[in-house]
N, C-alpha and C positions, 0 to 999 in steps of 0.2 A: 504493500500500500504506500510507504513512504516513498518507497524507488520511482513508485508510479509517479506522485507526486512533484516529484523533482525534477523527473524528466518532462511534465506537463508546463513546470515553471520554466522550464529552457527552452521547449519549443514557442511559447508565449514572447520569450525574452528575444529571441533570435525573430519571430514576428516583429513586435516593437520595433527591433535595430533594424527590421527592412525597413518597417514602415520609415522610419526616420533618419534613413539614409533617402529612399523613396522622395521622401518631402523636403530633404535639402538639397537634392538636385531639382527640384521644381523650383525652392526658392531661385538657386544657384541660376540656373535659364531666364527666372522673369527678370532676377536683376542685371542679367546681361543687358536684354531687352531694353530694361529699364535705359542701363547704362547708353544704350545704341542710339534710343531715342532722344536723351538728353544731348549726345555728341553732333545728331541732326539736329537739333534746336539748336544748337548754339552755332554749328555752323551756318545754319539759316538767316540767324542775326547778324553772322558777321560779314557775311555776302552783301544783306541789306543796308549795313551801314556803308559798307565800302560802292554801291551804290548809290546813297545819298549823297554821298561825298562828288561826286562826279557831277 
């Protein structure tokens, strides 16, 4: 009964650590994203200033 139990709590735990490897590669992706978007924004701005300028 105990053996059961311990091996029930390691397959649980090994669950857990996918999920949460799982979800910090989600994070990891959106905040590329994130990241990707920001560096078109700012490029965007600095096009349009260098346009006004003219």
């Amino acid at each position: 009964m105990h053996g059961l139990a311990q091996n029930g709590k390691r397959g649980g735990l090994r669950r857990v650590l996918f999920m949460v490897s799982k979800f910090s590669q989600m994070r990891n992706s959106l905040a590329v994203s994130d990241l990707k978007q920001d560096i078109q924004r700012v490029a965007l701005n600095k096009n349009r200033e260098r346009l006004r300028e003219r």
